[in-house]
C-alpha positions in Angstrom: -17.2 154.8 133.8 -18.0 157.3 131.2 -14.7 156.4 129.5 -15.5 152.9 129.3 -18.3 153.4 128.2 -17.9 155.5 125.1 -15.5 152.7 124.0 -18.1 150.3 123.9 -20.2 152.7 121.9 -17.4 153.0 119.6 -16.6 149.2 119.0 -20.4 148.8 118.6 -20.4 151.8 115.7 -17.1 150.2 114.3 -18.5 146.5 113.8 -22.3 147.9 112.6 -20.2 149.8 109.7 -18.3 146.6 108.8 -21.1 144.6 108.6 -22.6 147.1 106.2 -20.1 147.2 104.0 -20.7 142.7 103.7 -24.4 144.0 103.1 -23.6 146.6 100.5 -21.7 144.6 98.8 -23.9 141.4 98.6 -26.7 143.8 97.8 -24.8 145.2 95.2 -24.1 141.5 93.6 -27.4 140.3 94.1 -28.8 143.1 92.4 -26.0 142.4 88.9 -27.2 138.5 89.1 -30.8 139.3 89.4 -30.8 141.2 85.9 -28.9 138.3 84.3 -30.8 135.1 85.8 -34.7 137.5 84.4 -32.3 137.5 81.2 -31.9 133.4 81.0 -35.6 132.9 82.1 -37.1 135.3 79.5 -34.8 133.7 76.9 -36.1 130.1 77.8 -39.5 130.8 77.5 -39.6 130.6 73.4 -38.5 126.9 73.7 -41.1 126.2 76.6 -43.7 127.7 74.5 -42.8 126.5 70.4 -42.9 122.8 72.7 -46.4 123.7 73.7 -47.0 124.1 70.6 -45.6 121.2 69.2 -47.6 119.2 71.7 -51.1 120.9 70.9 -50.1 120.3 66.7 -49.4 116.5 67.5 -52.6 116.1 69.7 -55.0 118.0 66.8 -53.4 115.6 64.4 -55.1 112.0 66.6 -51.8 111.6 68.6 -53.0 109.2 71.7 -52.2 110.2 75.0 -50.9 106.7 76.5 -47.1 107.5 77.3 -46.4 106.5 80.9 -45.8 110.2 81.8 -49.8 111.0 80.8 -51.1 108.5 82.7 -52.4 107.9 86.4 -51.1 105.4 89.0 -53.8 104.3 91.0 -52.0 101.4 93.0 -48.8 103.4 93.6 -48.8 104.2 97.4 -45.9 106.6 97.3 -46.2 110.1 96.8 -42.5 112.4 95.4 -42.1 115.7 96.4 -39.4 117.8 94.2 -38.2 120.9 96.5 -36.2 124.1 95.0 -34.5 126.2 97.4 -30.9 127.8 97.4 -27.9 126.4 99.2 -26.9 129.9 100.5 -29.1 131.6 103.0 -29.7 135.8 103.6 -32.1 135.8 101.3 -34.8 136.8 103.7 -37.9 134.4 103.8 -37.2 133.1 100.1 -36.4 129.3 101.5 -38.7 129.0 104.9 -41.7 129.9 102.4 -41.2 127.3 99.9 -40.3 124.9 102.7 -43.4 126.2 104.8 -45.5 125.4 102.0 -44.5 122.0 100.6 -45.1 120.8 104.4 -48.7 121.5 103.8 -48.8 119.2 100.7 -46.5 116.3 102.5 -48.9 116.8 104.9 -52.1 116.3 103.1 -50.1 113.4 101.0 -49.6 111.9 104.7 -53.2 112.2 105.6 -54.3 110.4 102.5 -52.5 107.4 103.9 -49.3 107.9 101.4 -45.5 107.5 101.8 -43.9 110.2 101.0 -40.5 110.7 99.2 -38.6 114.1 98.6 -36.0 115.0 95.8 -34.4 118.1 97.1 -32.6 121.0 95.5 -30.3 123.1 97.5 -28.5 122.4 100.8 -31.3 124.9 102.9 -34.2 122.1 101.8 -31.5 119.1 102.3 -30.5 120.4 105.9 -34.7 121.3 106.6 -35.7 118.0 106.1 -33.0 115.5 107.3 -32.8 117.6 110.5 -36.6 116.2 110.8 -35.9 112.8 110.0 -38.0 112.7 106.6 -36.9 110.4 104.1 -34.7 112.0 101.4 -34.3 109.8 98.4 -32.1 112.5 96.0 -30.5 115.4 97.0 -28.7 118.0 94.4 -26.0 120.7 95.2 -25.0 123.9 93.6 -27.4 124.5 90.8 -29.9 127.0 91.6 -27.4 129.7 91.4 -26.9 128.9 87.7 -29.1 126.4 86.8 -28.4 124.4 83.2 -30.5 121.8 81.0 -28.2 119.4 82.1 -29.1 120.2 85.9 -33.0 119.9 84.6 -32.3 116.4 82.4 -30.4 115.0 85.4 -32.8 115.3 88.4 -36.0 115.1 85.6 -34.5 111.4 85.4 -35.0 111.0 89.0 -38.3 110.6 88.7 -39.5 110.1 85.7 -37.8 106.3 85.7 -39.9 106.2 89.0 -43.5 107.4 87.7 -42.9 105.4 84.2 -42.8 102.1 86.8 -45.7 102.5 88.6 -44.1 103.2 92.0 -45.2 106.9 92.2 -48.8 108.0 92.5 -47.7 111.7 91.4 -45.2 114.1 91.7 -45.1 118.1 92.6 -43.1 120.6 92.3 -42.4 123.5 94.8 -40.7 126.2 94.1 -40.7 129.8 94.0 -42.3 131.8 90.7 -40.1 134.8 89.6 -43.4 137.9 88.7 -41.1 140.9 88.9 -38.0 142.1 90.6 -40.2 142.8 93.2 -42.7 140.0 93.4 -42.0 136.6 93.8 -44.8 134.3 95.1 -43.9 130.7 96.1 -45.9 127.8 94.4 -46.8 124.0 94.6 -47.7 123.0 91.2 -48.4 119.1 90.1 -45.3 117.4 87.9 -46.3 114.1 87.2 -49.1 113.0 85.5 -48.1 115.9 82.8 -50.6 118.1 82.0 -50.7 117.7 78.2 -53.0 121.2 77.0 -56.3 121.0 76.3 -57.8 120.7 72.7 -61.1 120.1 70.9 -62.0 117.4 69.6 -63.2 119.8 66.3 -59.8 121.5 65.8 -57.6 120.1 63.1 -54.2 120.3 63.1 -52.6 124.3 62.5 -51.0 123.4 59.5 -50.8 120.6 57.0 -48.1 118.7 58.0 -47.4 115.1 57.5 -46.0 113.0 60.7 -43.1 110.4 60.4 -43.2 108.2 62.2 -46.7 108.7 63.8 -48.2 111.6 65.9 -48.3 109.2 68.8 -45.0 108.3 67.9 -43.6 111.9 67.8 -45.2 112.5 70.8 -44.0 109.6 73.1 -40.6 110.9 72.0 -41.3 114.8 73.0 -42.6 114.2 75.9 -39.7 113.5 78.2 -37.9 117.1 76.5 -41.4 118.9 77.8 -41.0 117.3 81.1 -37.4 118.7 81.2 -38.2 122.2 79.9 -40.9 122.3 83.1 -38.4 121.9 85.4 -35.8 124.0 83.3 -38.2 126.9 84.1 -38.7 126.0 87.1 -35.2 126.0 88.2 -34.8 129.5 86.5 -37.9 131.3 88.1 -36.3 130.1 91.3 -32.9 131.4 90.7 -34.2 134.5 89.8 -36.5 134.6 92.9 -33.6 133.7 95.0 -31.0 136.4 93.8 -34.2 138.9 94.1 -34.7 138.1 97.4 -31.4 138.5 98.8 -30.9 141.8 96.5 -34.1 143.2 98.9 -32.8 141.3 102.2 -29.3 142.9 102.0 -30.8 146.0 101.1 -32.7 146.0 103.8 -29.8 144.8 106.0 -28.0 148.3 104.7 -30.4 150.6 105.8 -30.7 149.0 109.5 -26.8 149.5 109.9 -26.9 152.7 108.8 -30.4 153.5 111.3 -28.4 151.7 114.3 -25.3 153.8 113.3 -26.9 157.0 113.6 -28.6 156.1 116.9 -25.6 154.7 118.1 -23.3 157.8 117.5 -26.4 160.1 119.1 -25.6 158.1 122.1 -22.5 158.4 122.4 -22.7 162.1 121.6 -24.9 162.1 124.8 -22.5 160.2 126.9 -19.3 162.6 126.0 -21.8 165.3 126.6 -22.3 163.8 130.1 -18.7 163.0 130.8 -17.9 166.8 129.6 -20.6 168.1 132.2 -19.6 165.5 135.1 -16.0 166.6 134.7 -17.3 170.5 134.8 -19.3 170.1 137.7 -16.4 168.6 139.5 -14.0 171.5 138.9 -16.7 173.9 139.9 -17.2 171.9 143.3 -13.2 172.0 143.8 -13.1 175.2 143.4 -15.6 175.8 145.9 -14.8 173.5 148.4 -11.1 175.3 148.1 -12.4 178.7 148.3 -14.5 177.6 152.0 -11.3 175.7 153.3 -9.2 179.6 153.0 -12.6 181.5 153.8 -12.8 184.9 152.9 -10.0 187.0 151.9 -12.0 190.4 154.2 -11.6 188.0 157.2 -8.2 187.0 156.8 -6.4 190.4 156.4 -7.4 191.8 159.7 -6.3 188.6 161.5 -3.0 189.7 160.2 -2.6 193.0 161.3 -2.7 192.2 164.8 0.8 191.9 167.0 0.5 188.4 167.6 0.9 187.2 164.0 3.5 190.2 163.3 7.3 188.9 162.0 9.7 188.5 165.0 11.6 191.6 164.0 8.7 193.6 164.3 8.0 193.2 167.4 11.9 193.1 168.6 11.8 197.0 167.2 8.2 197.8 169.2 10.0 196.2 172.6 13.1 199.0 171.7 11.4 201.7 170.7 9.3 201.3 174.0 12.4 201.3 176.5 13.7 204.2 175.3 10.8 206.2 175.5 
């Protein structure tokens, strides 16, 4: 029993310490892709923010806000939800907390009396939400891990061809914002209308600069490239988030194999301890019950001395040397 059971111990402590080398290992490839996707996202944010700035310049000069992309759609009845997660899991909660909170903004869209239509990225967000039977209009595979323009142009198009119609009432955006390697905070933020920034009416433009063809014209044109660089970040910050996430999951994955090795290997210390002591406690008991089955070596001698238990030719000499006499 104790045999059998140290085995199972010992498969147990085997498979833990293969599973932790997976775990290092991810951990340790997470934590190289990490460094590189906070490298891409820093370096993306000059273009985000010289657009910005562009946009602020063109609206200082008189450009009018009456693109498609700036305006409302009252009579659209449907409401587009655009959903960044990763297509691999162990990542910890990275995925359920995006998906957990766009839920709660379908939801409110749903109480408001609106359809609802979801552009997802990453097979975790595709799998959620067909597995619930919600309506899934555009789905997009392996791009978060190393996200491009192109990736942002291509599902940007999705809906801005939808919004510019009128079939769209608005779109948002969840995904997960990349603070630090060790913060990452998942958001909902609003995509469509854009959010052109605010200026005074009193501020000229920054520099004297002439427009050709037209500020408006410019910024009908500029627009669509700010809409892409949103979702450009966006799909950074989330690839950065992701890689984080499963840097601190597999880490965390490490250090339980090695807690549940070392508890492991105490108890099967304990059990060869016991199996050692069971098997000493037996030879002590033999020996014992041996020792009572002979009895005592002071009783046995004089039982031997007597005539009865004498050799044959003993006692032939005794019934001789008696005759004569």
């Amino acid at each position: 029993m104790a045999g059998g059971q140290e085995r199972v111990l010992r498969a147990r402590i085997k498979s833990v310490q293969s599973i932790r080398k997976i775990t290092r290992a991810m951990e340790l490839i997470a934590a190289t892709r990490v460094v590189k996707a906070q490298e891409r996202a820093h370096a993306a944010r000059p273009y985000s923010d010289e657009i910005t700035s562009v946009i602020i310049d063109l609206l200082r000069a008189g450009a009018a806000k009456e693109h498609p992309l700036l305006r409302d759609n009252p009579d659209a009845r449907t409401a587009a939800f655009v959903i960044i997660t990763s297509d691999r899991g162990m990542c910890g909660a990275y995925n359920s907390n995006v998906i957990r909170l766009a839920e709660r903004s379908i939801a409110q869209a749903q109480a408001q009396g609106l359809d609802i239509s979801l552009i997802v990225i990453g097979k975790k967000a595709q799998k959620h939400f067909r597995f619930r039977g919600m309506p899934i209009d555009a789905a997009f595979e392996a791009i978060t891990d190393q996200p491009t323009y192109d990736n942002a142009r291509e599902v940007a198009a999705t809906v801005r061809r939808r919004y510019e119609t009128g079939e769209l009432a608005y779109v948002e955006l969840a995904y997960t914002q990349f603070l630090s390697a060790g913060v990452q905070q998942a958001a909902v933020r609003r995509f469509l209308p854009l959010e052109v920034p605010a200026v005074d009416a009193g501020d000229g433009p920054s520099a004297d600069l002439e427009y050709e063809p037209s500020p408006t014209g410019i910024l009908n044109e500029i627009l669509p490239r700010y809409l892409e660089s949103r979702l450009f970040s966006a799909l950074l910050d989330a690839s950065a988030s992701e890689h984080a996430s499963r840097q601190r999951a597999m880490k965390a994955a490490t250090d339980n194999a090695d807690d549940l090795t070392t508890t492991l290997s105490r108890v099967l210390n304990r059990a060869r301890q016991d199996a050692i002591t069971t098997e000493i406690m037996e030879i002590v008991g033999g020996a014992e019950a041996l020792g009572a089955d002979k009895g005592d070596k002071h009783e046995l001698i004089p039982s031997l001395l007597t005539p009865e238990h004498a050799f044959p030719e003993h006692l032939d000499r005794l019934d001789k040397s008696a005759g004569t006499h």
